[in-house]
Residue, then its C-alpha position, 0 to 999 in steps of 0.5 A: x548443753x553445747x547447743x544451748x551455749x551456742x544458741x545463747x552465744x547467738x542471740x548475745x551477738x545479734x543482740x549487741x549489734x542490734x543495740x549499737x545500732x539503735x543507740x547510735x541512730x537515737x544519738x544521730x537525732x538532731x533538731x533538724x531533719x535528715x535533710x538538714x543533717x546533711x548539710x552540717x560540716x562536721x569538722x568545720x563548724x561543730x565540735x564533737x561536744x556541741x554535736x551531742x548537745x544538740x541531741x537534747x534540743x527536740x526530746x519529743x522526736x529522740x523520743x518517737x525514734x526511741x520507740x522506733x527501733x528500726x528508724x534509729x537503725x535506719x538513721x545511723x545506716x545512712x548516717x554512715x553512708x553519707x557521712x565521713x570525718x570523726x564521728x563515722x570514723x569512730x562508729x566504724x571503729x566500733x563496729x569493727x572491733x565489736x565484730x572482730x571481738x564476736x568472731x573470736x568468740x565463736x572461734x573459742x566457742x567452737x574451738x572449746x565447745x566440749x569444756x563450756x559445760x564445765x566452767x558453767x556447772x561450777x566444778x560438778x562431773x560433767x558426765x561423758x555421755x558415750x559412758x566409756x568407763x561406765x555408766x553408775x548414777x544414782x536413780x532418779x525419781x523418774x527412775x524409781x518410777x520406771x522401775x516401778x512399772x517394770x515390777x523392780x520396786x514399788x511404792x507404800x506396801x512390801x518391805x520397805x526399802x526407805x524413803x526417797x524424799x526425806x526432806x519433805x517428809x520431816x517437814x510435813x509428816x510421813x509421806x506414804x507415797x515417798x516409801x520405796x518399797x520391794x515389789x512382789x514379782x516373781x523375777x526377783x526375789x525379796x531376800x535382803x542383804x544388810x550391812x549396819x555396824x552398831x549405831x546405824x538404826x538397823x533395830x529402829x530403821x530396818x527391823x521393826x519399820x520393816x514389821x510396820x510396813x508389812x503391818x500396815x500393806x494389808x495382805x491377804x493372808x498376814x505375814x508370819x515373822x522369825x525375828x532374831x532380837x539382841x537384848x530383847x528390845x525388839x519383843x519389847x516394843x512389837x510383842x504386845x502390838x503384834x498380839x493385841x492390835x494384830x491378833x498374832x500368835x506370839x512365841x518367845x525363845x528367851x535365850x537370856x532367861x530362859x525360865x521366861x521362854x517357850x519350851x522346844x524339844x528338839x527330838x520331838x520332830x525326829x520322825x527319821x534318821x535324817x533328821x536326827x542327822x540335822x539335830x546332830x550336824x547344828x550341836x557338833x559344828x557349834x561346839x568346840x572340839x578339844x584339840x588335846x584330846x583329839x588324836x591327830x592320827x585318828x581321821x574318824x574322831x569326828x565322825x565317831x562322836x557323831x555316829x555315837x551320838x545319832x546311834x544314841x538319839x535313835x537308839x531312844x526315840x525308834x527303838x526304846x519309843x521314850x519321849x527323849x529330850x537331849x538331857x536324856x541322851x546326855x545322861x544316858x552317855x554320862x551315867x553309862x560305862x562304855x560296856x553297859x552302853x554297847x549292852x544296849x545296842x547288842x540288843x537291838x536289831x542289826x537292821x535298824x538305823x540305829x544299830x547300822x550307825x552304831x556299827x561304824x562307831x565300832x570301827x574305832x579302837x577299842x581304847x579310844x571309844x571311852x575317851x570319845x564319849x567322854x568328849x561328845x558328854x562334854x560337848x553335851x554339858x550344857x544339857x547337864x543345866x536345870x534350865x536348859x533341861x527344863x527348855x528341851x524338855x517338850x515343846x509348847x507351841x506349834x510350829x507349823x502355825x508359822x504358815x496356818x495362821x499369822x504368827x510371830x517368833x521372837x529368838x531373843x539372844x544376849x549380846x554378852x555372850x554365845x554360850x546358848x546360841x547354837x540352842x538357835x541354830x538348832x530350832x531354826x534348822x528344825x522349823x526349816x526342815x519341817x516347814x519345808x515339808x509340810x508347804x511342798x505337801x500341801x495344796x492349800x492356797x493360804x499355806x502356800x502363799x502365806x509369808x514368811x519374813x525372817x530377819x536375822x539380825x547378829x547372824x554372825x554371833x549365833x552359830x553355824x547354820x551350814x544350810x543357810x546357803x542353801x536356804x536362801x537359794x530355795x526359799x523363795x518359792x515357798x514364800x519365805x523371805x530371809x534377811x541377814x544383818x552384817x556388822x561388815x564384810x568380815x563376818x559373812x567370810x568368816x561365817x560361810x567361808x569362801x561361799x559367803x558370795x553365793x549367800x550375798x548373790x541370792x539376795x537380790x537387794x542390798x541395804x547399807x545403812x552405814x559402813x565404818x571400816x575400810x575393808x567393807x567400803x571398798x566393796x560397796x564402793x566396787x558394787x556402786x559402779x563407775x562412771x566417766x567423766x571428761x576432764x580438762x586441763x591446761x598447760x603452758x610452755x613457759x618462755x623466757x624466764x615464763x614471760x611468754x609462751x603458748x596455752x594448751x588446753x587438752x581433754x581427756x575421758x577418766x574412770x572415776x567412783x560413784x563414791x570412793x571408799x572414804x565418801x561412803x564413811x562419811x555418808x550422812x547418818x540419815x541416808x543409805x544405800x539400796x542395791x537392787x537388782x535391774x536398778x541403778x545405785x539408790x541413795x534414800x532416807x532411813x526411815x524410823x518405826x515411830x513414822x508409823x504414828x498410830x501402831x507405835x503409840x501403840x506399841x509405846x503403851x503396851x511394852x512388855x519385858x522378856x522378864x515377865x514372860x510366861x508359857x504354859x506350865x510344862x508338864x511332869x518331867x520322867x527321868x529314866x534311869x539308865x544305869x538301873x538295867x542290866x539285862x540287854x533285853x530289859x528298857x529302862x527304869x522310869x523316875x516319877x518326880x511327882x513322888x514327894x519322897x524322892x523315890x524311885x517308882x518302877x513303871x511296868x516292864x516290857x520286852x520291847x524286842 
């Protein structure tokens, strides 16, 4: 910038000295020659006003010096070396002064020469080049370009990032070229960290564009999709797309109604005490303790409605071999007294898992024992439900497809209340835990690379993932992509406590769709960076009563934000912030699922309603009745409910030890 103002400067110079001369040599062009010129007395015989009326009497030579530059130059230098008296006198002057007014422009032009590009940007940041402060710009194109040959972004196919021209994209149509996208490099990872309070398009913009763009970047294997889905909507829009136009296998946990819903068992995947473990870990840390009845100087209460609890889940599926579900290990702790129940545990053996856990159930006082039963039954009360009994009862799809073929599940959850969430929690723990294991064993090239995105929108409201952390550090090699939306900064700390850092650090992209409370902008605002700017300001040393005095002018490098808190609330609604790791800052377009033209008028004639949704009839359901046996070597009754007159039809006994 300095070089070009003083190029600049330059040129103007020489260019009004230039000037001056070649008008003055027109205006020295007479009737006469130059001989005769020399000969007229100035003073004596012509006014100054006769002088330059002569100038008009021979239009075709001011005409032929006017095309001469350099001969009108050549009249007015020897016109002054001759000629002395008013008119020399006067263009000497003017020579002079035009000098003297150049030369005390390149002294301020030198002396000031770091404050010109201020004045001339019109009130922008001039950016301090030597970056004392920092270096925070938001990418360029260029950029985005440069960042794409290095394998950190990418254009049209992954997951969409936004769009980097929006403007022209409303225009003239969605432009598949202008989508940044999150390129597939085995340096970074894919898991996306999202803030979006309500109101900022992060069902419209974020959720089902992403699904869109994945739908529409034609991979070799098609990516599977967990998709949490607050009221419904998204299963709504996507459900009958993915099935009919995509060919997907698509599963619904319905959470609202839950008799429109896939059916999932929980201990159907218990194959060891570990996980029984995982199964009992999701339910204690989601349901609510009651502090009257826990006893303040008992450490082990907690621990002791585990061990009864994983003991009784054991006791049922190792060593019974009863195809239980959770209602069956809810009565089978409600409908016995604390003697009939340790009944059944004597009579197993002391080797077994669920004898040796039982054992340390035994460390307790005795007279507490019944009292904490009673406590895990309550914990256990919404599996007293018909519904939900119904829901655990089995299960009705398979999970491993998730990796076997390309298949979506919907976990739609109410936004009025959280009662039923932690059901959630507790298949997603489970469908980790086994897929992790089935993709670390297999060698199949589809299982492996297969995709596997899942979005959880509203996390903060559907339990206590506690591995969650630890998810989102691993994953990534088994092809599984993890997405949390936050509403704000508040609900990760409150989710995972002082670890919530390490969750938003192994995700090595960040989207802000939007921002509403101060607290979160402030972070952002620390996570943009900062940039220096030079700063000038003037003072004056006022005088007598300020008549006089002298002008300072000083120059000083600051510290300043990308964007202050305050500017990122007020960013414009269509726009939002993209972190990504190696980048700089990036500030895009969102970008809508209804871009996608063809799929969403799709989409739009094939809605489906979580209401109308049908699984496979579940099949007779057996109720053991486990108050019915007395003898500890004796398994329990088993209730036939196809038995149209309610009785009970006892099945074949066997000695099972």
């Amino acid at each position: 910038m300095r070089r070009l103002i003083a190029l600049i400067g330059f040129l103007a110079s020489v260019l009004a000295i230039f000037c001056l001369f070649y008008l003055s040599g027109i205006a020295l062009v007479t009737q006469g020659s130059l001989k005769g010129l020399k000969t007229v007395n100035f003073e004596e015989n012509v006014t100054i006003i006769t002088f330059f009326e002569s100038m008009v009497h021979n239009p075709d030579q001011i005409r032929d010096y006017m095309m001469s530059p350099f001969r009108s130059i050549g009249i007015t230098l020897e016109t002054l070396s001759v000629y002395s008296g008013w008119p020399s006198i006067i263009m000497w002057i003017v020579i002079i002064l035009l000098l003297v007014s150049l030369i005390k422009f390149w002294l301020y032009l030198y002396t000031y020469k770091d404050y010109m590009p201020m004045y001339l940007q019109a009130g922008k940041r001039v950016i301090d080049k030597k970056n004392t402060f920092g270096s925070a710009v938001f990418a360029s194109e260029k950029d985005i370009k440069s960042y794409a040959k290095k394998g950190y972004l990418a254009w049209e196919k992954g997951i969409p990032l936004g769009l980097y021209d929006g403007l022209k994209s409303n225009k003239s149509g969605l432009n598949i070229k202008d989508i940044v996208t999150i390129s597939e490099t085995p340096r970074l990872n894919s898991n996306v960290f999202v803030y979006a309070p309500p109101g900022e398009g992060k069902t419209f913009s974020f959720v089902k564009t992403v699904v869109m763009n994945i739908l529409s970047s034609n991979e070799q294997y098609k990516s599977s999709f967990i998709l949490n889905d607050s009221k419904g909507d998204i299963y709504k829009d996507l459900g009958g797309l993915l099935e009919k136009k995509f060919d997907y296998k698509v599963v619904l946990i319905n959470l609202i109604s839950l008799k429109n819903s896939n059916h999932f068992n929980p201990l159907d995947f218990i194959d060891t005490e570990q996980d029984a473990q995982i199964i009992v870990d999701m339910i204690l840390k989601n349901t609510k303790i009651d502090e009257d009845m826990k006893g303040s100087s008992d450490p082990f209460w907690s621990e002791a409605e585990e061990a009864i609890f994983i003991s009784t889940i054991l006791l049922l599926k190792m060593e019974y071999k009863i195809d239980a579900s959770l209602g069956m290990v809810y009565d089978f702790l409600n409908d016995n007294s604390y003697v009939e129940l340790h009944n059944h545990f004597e009579g197993i053996n002391d080797l077994s898992a669920a004898k040796r856990i039982y054992k340390s159930f035994l460390k307790i006082k005795e007279e507490h024992r019944g009292n904490m039963i009673f406590g895990l039954c309550t914990r256990l009360k919404l599996f007293a439900l018909d519904e939900v009994r119904e829901f655990t009862s089995h299960t009705d799809f398979d999970i491993y497809d998730l990796k076997r073929k390309h298949t979506a599940i919907f976990f739609v959850i109410p936004d009025t209340n959280t009662t039923m969430n932690y059901l959630l929690v507790v298949i997603k723990a489970i469908l980790a835990e086994k897929l992790i294991k089935y993709i670390d064993g297999s060698q199949d090239h589809m299982i492996r690379n297969r995709k596997i995105i899942q979005i959880d929108d509203e996390i903060a409201n559907t339990g206590i993932i506690p591995q969650y952390k630890y998810w989102i550090n691993t994953f990534r090699s088994r092809n599984w992509i993890l997405m949390p939306i936050f509403q704000n900064l508040n609900q990760p700390k409150e989710l995972f406590g002082h670890q919530w850092i390490s969750v938003y650090n192994a995700c090595h992209t960040k989207v802000v769709l939007g921002v509403n409370d101060p607290e979160t902008a402030d972070f952002v605002s620390k996570e943009l960076g900062t940039q220096s700017i030079r700063v000038m300001t003037k003072t004056k040393d006022g005088g007598l009563m300020n008549m006089y005095g002298d002008e300072r002018w000083s120059q000083t490098d600051q510290k300043v934000n990308l964007l202050n808190p305050d500017e990122i609330q007020r960013m414009d609604i269509n726009q939002q912030i993209v972190l990504r790791r190696g980048c700089l800052p990036l500030k895009l377009y969102k970008l809508g699922w209804d871009s996608y033209k063809d799929p969403y008028d799709y989409a739009m004639s094939h809605q489906r309603s979580i209401f109308t949704y049908s699984s496979k009839k579940p099949p007779v359901e057996e109720e053991f009745d486990f108050s019915a046996t007395s003898s500890v070597n004796e398994p329990p009754l088993v209730q036939d409910k196809s038995n149209t007159n309610g009785n009970n039809v006892e099945i074949e006994e066997t000695n099972l030890f």
